[in-house]
LOTOR-400785 format. One record per residue (C-alpha): x, y, z negated; residue number from 1. Coordinates in nm, 4 decimals. Each point is the difference from the previous one (the first is absolute). Example, Ala and Ser with C-alpha at 12.3 -4.5 7.8 and 13.67 -1.06 7.14 Angstrom:
% LOTOR-400785
<x=1.2300	y=-0.4500	z=-0.7800	seq=1>
<x=0.1370	y=0.3440	z=0.0660	seq=2>
//
This chain:
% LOTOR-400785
<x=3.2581	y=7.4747	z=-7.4475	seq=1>
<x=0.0085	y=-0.2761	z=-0.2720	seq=2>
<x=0.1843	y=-0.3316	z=0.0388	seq=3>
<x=-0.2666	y=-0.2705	z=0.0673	seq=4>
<x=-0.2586	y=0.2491	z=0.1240	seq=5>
<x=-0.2185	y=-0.1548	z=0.2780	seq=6>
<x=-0.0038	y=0.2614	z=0.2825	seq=7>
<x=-0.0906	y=0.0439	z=0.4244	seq=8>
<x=0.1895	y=0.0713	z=0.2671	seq=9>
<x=-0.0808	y=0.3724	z=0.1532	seq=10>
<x=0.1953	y=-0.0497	z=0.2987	seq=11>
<x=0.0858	y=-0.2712	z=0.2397	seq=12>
<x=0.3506	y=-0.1404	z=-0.0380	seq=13>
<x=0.0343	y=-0.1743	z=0.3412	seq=14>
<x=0.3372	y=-0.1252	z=-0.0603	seq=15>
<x=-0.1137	y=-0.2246	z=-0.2844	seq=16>
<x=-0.3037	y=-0.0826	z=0.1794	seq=17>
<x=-0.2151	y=0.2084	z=-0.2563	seq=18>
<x=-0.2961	y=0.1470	z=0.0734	seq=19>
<x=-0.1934	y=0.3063	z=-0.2392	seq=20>
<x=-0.2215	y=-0.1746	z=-0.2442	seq=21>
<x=0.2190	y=-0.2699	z=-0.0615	seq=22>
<x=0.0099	y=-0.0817	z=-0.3856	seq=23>
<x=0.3622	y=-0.0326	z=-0.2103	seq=24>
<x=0.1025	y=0.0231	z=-0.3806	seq=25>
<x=0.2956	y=0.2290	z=-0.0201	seq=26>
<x=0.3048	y=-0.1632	z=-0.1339	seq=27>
<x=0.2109	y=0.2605	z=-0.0854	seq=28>
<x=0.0586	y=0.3594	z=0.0192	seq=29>
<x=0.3048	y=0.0469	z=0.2300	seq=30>
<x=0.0719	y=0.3633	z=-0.0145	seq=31>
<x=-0.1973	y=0.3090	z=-0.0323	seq=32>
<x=-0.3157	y=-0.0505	z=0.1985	seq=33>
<x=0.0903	y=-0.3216	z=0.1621	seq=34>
<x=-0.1180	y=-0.3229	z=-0.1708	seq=35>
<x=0.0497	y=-0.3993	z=0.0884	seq=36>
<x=-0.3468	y=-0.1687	z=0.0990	seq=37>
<x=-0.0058	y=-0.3703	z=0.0616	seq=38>
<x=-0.2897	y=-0.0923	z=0.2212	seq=39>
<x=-0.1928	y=-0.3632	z=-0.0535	seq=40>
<x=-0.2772	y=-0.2069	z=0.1454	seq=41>
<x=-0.3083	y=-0.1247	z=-0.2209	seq=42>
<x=0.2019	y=-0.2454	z=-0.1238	seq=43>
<x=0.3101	y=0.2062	z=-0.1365	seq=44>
<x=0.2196	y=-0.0752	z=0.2813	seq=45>
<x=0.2278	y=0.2810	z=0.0463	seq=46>
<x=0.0107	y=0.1090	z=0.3949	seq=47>
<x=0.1628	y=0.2987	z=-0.0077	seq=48>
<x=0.2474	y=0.2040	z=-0.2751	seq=49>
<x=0.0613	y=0.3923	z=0.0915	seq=50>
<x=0.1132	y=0.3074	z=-0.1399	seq=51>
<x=-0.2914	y=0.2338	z=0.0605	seq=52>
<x=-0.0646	y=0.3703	z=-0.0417	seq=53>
<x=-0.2482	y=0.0781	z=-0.2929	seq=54>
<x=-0.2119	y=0.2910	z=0.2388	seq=55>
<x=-0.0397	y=-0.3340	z=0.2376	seq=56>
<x=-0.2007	y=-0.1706	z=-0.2907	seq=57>
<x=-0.3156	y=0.0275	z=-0.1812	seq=58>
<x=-0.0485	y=-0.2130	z=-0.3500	seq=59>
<x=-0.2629	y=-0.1949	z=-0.0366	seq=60>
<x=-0.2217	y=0.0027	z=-0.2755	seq=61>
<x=-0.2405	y=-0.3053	z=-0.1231	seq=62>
<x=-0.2132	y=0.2065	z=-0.2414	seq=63>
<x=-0.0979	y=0.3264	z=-0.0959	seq=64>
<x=0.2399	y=0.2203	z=-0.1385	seq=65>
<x=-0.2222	y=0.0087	z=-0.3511	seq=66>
<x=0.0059	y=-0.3668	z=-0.0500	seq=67>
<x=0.3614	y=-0.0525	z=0.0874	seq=68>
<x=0.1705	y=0.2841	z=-0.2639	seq=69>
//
């Protein structure tokens, strides 16, 4: 996973109150296979920063694969 990549939750994480489908931008790529995500409302306001495992995300993609390379 890429730095700034906007990905989904897989998995709950109750402890931080996050459900699966919930939408972050990863922050930073903490060790192998574990990344930062910071979690925001519509209006940028971050609710919830977490270290994450990368098999408990899936990046989202905006446009086809075609138009984006």
């Amino acid at each position: 996973m890429k730095i700034l990549e906007v990905v989904a939750l897989t998995n709950d994480i109750p402890e931080k109150h996050l459900r699966r489908g919930q939408v972050g931008t990863v922050l930073e790529v903490l060790a192998p296979g574990v990344v930062e995500v910071e979690f925001a409302d519509l209006e940028g306001i971050p609710y919830a920063i977490c270290a994450v495992p990368e098999n408990s995300l899936m990046v989202l993609h905006h446009m086809p694969d075609a138009i984006a390379a």
